[in-house]
N, C-alpha and C positions, 0 to 999 in steps of 0.2 A: 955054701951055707945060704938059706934062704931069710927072707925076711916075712913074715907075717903082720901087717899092720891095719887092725882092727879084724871086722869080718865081714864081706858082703857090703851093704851100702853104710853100714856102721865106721866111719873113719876118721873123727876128730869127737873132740868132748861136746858139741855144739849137739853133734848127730847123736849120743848117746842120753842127748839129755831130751832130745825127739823120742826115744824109747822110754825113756823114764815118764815122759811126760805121756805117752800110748801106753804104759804099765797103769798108770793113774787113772787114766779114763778107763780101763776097765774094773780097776776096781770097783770105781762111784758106780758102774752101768750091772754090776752083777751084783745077785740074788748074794747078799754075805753068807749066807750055809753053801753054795755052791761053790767046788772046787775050782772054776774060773776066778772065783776072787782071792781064794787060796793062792791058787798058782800066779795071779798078779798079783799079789802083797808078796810074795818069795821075789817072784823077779823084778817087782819095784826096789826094794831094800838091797839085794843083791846088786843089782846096778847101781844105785847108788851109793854102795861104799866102794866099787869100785871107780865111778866116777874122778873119785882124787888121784889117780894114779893115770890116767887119760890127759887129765890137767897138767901133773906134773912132768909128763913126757911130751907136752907139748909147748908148754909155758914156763918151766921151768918150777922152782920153788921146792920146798919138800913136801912129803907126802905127810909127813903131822903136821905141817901149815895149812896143808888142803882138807883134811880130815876135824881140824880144830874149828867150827862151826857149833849154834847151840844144841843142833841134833846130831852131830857127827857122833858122838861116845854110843847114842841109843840105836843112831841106824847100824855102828860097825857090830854091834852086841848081837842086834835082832838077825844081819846078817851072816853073824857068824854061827850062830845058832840054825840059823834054817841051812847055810854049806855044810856043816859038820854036824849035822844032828843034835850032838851035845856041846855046852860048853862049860870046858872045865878052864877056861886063861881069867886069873885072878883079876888080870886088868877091866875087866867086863861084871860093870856094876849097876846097870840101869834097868832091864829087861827081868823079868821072871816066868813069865811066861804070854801066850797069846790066848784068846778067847773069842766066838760069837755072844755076844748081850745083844737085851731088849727081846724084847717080843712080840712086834708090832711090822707088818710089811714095809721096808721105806717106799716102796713104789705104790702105795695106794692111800698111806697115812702120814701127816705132817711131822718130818724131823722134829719140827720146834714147839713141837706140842705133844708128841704122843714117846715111848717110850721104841724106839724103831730099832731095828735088828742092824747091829754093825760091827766090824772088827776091831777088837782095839787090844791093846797092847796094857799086859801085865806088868806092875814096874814093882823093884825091891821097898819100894817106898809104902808099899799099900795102895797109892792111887793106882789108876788104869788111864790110858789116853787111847782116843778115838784115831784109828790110822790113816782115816783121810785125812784130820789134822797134822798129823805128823809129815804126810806125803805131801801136802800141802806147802809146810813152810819149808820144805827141802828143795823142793820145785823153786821157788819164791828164791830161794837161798843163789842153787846153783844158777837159775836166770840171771841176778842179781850179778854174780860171778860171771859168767861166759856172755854173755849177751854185748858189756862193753868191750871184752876182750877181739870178740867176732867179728864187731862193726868198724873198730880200730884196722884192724887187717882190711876188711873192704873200701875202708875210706880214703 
């Protein structure tokens, strides 16, 4: 029997949060109508909900302690939705859908002033949240998490 552990240079959670964190920077650097930012918001959220399970086979813990964060519920929703097209698991209550809004270039006119075109996420609530926000404090989150765990082992 073989063993398969990670893939390529991908081989601890430390490394995985290096992709999440290269998923992030492209989102902010692409055109949000173009499918580059598409395809980075799928495999940012994608990675990180599977992040908790990289954790948990490394560090031990369970995997709804690693998932129990205050964007864990929205990132497993959003990515359960983009792995399986639809979703129909009762447990998944944050998400309704996705959207580009504004209508303003962000590479030519100011976020904090003008009305800029970005992705943001549909929620059952009626609000919408901007997904560099959301990728943002996930990034924030896991850093948070792995960062002292990483330095511990080297020190």
């Amino acid at each position: 029997m073989t063993t398969l552990d990670g893939i390529f240079s991908l081989r601890t959670p430390l490394d995985l949060l290096g992709k999440l964190e290269a998923d992030f920077q492209q989102i902010q650097s692409s055109d949000p109508h173009a499918q580059a930012a598409h395809y980075a918001a799928f495999d940012f959220f994608v990675t990180a909900e599977h992040l908790p399970d990289w954790v948990m086979h490394t560090s031990g813990g369970s995997l709804t302690s690693h998932r129990d964060y205050p964007d864990g519920a929205l990132v497993s929703h959003i990515a359960s939705g983009a792995k399986h097209f639809h979703v129909r698991d009762g447990r998944h209550k944050k998400a309704k859908g996705t959207a580009v809004v504004g209508c303003f270039d962000p590479a030519v006119f100011d976020p904090s002033v003008f009305d800029v075109a970005r992705l943001v996420i549909l929620l059952e609530n009626g609000k919408s949240v901007d997904v560099q926000k959301i990728a943002q404090r996930v990034i924030d989150h896991w850093r948070s998490m792995l960062r002292p765990i990483h330095e511990g082992v080297k020190g």
